[in-house]
N, C-alpha and C positions, 0 to 999 in steps of 0.2 A: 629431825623428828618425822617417823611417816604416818600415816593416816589412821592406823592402829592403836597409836602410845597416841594422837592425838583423842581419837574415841575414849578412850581409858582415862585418859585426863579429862576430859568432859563429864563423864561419867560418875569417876570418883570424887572429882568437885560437888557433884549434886547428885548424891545416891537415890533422892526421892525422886529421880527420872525413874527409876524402876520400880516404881513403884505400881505403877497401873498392870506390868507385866507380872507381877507376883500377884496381883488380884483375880488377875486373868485363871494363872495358873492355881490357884488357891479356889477357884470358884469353879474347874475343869475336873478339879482332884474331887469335890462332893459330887458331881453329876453322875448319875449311873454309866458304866460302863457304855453299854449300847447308843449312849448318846457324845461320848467324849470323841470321836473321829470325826463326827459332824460336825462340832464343834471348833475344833482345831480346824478343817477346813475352810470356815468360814472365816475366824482366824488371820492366817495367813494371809490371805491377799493385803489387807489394810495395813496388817505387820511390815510386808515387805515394801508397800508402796509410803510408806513412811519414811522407810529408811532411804529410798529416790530422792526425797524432798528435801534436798542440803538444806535450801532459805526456812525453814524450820529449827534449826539451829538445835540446843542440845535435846529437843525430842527425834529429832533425825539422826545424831548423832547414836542415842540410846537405841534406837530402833535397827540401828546400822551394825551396833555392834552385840545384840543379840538376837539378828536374824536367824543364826545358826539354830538358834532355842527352839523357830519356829518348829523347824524339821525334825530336828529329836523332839518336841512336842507329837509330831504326826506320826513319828515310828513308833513311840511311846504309847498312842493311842491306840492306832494299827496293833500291833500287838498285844495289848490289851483286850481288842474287840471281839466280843463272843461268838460263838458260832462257827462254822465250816469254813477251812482257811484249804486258798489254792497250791499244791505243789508247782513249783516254777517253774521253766526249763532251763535247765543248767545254762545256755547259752547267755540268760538273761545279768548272772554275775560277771559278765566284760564287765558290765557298768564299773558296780565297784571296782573291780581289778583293773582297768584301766585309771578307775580315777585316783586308786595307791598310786598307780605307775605316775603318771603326772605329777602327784608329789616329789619324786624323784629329780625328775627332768627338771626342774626347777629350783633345784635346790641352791645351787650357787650364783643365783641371779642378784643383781645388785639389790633391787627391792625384796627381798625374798621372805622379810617377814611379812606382807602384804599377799605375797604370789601362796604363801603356804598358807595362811589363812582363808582365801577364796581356794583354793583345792582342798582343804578339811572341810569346807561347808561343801562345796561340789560330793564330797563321798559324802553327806549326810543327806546329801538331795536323791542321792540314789539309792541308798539304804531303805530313806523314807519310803519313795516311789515304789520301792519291792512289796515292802512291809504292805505298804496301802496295795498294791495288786493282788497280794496275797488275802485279802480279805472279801475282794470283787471276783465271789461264785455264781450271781444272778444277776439277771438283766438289773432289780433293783438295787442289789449295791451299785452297781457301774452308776442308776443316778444318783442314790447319796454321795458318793465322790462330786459330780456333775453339781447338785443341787449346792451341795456347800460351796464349791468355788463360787456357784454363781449369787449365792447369797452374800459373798466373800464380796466380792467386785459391786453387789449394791451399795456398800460402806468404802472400800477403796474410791469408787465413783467421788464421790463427796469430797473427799482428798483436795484433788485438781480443781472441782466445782467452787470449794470456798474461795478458793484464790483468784479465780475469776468473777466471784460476786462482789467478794472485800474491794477487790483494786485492781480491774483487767490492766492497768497500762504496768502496772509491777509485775504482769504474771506475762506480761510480753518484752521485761526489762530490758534485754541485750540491746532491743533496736534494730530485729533481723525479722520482724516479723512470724516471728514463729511462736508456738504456746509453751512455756517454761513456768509450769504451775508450784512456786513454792522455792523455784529453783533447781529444778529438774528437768535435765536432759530433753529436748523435746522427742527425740529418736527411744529415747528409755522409756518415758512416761505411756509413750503411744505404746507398747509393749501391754500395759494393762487395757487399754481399749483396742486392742487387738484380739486380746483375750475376753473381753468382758462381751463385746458386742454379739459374737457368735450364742454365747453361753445364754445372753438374754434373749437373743433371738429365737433361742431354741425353748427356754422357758414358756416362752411367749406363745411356742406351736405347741404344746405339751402340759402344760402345768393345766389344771383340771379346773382352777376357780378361775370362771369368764371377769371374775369383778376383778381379777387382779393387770388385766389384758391394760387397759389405758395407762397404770403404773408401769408396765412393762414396757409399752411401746415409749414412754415420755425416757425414761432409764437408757434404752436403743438410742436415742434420738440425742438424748447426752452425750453416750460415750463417742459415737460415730460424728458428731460434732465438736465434740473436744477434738476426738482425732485427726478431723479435719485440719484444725487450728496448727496443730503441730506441724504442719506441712510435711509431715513424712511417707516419703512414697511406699517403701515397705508397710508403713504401719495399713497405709489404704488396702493395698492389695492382699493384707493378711486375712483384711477384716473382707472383704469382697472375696475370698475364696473360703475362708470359713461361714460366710452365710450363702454360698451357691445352692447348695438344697434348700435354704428356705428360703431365697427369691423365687426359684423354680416351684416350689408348693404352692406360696402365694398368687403368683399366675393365675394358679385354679381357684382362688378365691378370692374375688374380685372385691366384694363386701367390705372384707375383713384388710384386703391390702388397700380399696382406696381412704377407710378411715385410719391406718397406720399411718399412711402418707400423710395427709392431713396434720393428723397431730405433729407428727416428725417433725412437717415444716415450718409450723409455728415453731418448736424449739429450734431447731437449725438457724431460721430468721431473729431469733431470741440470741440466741448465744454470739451469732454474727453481729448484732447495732449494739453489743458490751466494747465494741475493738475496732479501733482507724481503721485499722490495714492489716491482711494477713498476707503472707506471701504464696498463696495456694498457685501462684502460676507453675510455682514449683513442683506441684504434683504431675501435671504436663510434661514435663522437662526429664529426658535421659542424660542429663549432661551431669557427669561423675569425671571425681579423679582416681576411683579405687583404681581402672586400670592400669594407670600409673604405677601408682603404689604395691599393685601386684608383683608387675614385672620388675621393680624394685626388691622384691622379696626376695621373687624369684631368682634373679642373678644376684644379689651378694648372699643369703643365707640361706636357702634351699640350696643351690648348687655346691655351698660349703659345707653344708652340715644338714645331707638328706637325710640319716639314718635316725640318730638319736636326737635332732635338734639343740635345746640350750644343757643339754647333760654336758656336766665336766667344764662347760666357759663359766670367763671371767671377765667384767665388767657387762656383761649386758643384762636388755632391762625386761623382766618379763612381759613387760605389758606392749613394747614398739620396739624394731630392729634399731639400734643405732645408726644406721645407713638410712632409714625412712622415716624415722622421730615422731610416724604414726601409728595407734596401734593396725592391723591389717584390715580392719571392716569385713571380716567374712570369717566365721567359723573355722572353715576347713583352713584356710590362711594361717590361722591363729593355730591349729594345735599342730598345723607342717611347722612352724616356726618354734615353736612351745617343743616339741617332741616329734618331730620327724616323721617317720615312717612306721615307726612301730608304735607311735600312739594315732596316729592316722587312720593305717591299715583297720584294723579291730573296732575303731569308732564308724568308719564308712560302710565297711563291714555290715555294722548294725542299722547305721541305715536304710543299707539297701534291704537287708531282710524285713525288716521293721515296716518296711514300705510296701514288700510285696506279703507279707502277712494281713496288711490293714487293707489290702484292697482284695484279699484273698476274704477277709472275714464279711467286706464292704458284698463283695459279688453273691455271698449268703446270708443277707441282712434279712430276708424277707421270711427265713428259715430259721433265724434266730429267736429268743422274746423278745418281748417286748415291743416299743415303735421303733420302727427300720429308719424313722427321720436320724435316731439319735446317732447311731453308724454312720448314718451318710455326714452328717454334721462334724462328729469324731476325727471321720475319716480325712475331711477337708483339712481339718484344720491341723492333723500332725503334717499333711504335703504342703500345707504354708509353714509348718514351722520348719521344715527342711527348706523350703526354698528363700523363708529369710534368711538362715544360718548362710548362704551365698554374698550375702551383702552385710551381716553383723552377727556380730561372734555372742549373740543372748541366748542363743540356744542350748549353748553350753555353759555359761554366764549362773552361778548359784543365786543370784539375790533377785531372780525373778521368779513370779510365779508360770509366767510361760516356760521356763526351762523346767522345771519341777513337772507341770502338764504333759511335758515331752516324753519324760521317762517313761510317767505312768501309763501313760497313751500307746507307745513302743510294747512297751512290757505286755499290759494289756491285749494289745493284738494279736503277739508273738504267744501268748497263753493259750489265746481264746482259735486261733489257726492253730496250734500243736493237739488239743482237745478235736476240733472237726477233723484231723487229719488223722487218730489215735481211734477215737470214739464215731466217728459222724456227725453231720451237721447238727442232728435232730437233740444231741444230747450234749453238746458242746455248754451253748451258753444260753439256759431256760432261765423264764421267770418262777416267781416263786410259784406262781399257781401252775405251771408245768414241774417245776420240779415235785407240789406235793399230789400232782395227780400223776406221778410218775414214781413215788413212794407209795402211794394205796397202788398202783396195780403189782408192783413188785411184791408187797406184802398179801396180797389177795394170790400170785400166782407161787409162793410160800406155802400158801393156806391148803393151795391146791397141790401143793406136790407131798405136803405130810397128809391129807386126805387118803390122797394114792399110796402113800409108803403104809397105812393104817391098813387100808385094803387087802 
């Protein structure tokens, strides 16, 4: 029985698991339109980080197996959402189209009701991601997107937290030193305070009420302490290169950074005397066996099957080569191995544009709306999420909110550089108060040109 018909058994054992999610969704359906995306936003992260939390048992289970909901909730809304929706550029449906093709390539894989399952939600993640870019015409939607995740991640936070309050020596069960909040992955979970830490960080330089600043920084202080717990050295370095602009801001403000720090520390030293022992030497330490397991890839199933990868084989497994019985720890590994070269090609493809669009839009931040922090912030944080995909395969991964981030963030850029490259800087991507002071002069130089036709 695989993990699927296990979900479903659990499920249909005790339907009133779903119960809180039909409330969700019943309480989403009365909310006026313009407020149902926000909502689903916020939504989401807690959805998915649920579903992380096996030791949760059948609320983890329910959450697991209607993650996919979350996403067709956000397309659902997206679509819904009133107002001026963005034309795309065509190059932005690889997503999809790639992510059919991957259903493909893994069709005859031994687990294959599992591998098809996580590529149906994969195309729903990119569906969503469109949907949602299609609705981000002003500097202010791009925050409501921003805003909701990061309201999102104030409730997911809590997740990990209870489990370290209830019973830190259970939330460090294996005995490896590392944080496994609920029974979750410590390398997975660190995935939400990777994401969460930037977002508050940025809250925290940006959100207008000063009263909310000490909730903000105690929130910071959480996640990047939890994160620490985990020992995970991607998770650290995601989260230090998505908050590089706002270390460098706070620089110039002494005030404000040396009472951050302050409070931080107190939580830091708080969350450190709940736990014996963590094993942070580990974040020190380059000592891996990915390379190993690369060149294991490498010579038996890259050099046997560079083109199309698992298309057309039989017995293997889609998640680990049967020559290395692990799965690859790195993204691009994972979709050479998965599909070859021609699902390869097309997705690095989009990286590389995706990367030189976000630093193309990064280098006109100051010419855009809005605060130029939130660009630079943005910007960091989709080149961490390209350079975790080197070391773990979540960024193509459907059950995180950081994969879902990626899209949108991708998309987004490649929108907002196709507009400055089409239109000019100046009209790309306005706030609303430039776009309606850019409505009255158009209508005033209307006014003046029927004045002249009257004459």
């Amino acid at each position: 029985m695989d993990r699927v018909e296990i979900y479903i058994e659990i499920v249909l054992a005790q339907p009133l698991l779903l119960l809180p999610i039909v409330a969700l969704l019943l309480f989403i359906a009365v909310v006026p339109d313009e407020k149902k995306l926000f909502l689903s936003l916020v939504i989401l992260v807690p959805w998915i980080t649920v579903a992380r939390c096996l030791g949760l048992g059948e609320i983890a289970a329910a959450a697991k197996l209607t993650s996919g909901g979350a996403y067709l909730l956000i397309a659902y809304t997206a679509w819904r959402h009133p107002g001026e929706k963005r034309t795309l550029p065509i190059i932005l449906w690889l997503y999809p189209i790639t992510a059919i093709l991957w259903l493909f390539v893994i069709l005859t894989t031994d687990d294959s009701a599992v591998a098809i399952g996580l590529r149906v939600q994969w195309l729903l993640v990119t569906i969503a991601a469109l949907l949602l870019v299609k609705t981000i015409t002003t500097y202010e939607d791009f925050l409501r997107v921003i805003n909701g995740l990061t309201v999102g991640c104030f409730v997911a936070i809590l997740i990990p937290l209870s489990a370290l309050l209830m019973d830190p020596a259970a939330a460090f069960a294996r005995g490896i030193g590392r944080f496994e909040p609920h029974g979750a992955n410590p390398n997975q979970i660190g995935m939400l305070f990777a994401l969460s830490a930037p977002l508050i960080g940025l809250a925290m330089m940006i959100w207008k009420k000063n009263s909310l600043r000490p909730l903000l920084v105690v929130m910071l202080s959480l996640s990047i302490g939890m994160a620490l717990l985990t020992a995970s050295r991607m998770t650290a370095l995601s989260i230090l290169m998505g908050m590089l602009p706002i270390i460098f801001l706070l620089t110039k403000r002494p005030v404000v950074t040396v009472l951050g720090l302050t409070i931080g520390s107190i939580v830091l030293m708080y969350l450190m005397s709940m736990v014996e022992s963590v094993s942070l030497d580990r974040l020190s330490s380059l000592e891996s066996g990915r390379t190993e397991i690369w060149s294991i890839y490498i010579r038996e199933d890259f050099a046997r099957r560079p083109f199309v990868g698992l298309l057309g084989t039989a017995g293997q497994s889609y998640f680990a080569s049967n020559s290395v019985g692990q799965h690859p720890h790195s993204a691009w590994f994972s979709i050479m191995y998965q599909g070859g070269l021609v699902l390869l090609i097309p997705l690095i493809s989009m990286v590389a544009y995706s990367t030189l669009a976000s630093y193309k839009v990064w280098k006109n931040r100051m010419y855009l709306g809005g605060n130029s922090l939130v660009y630079s912030v943005m910007f960091m944080l989709l080149i961490a999420m390209y350079l975790q995909g080197f070391f773990n395969q979540v960024v193509y991964w459907p059950t995180y909110t950081w994969s879902f981030m990626h899209v949108v963030l991708a998309g987004l850029f490649i929108s907002i550089w196709k507009d400055i490259e089409l239109g000019g800087v100046d009209y790309a991507f306005p706030s609303e108060e430039d776009y309606q002071a850019r409505e009255e002069i158009e209508e005033l130089e209307e006014e003046s040109l029927e004045d002249f036709a009257i004459r």
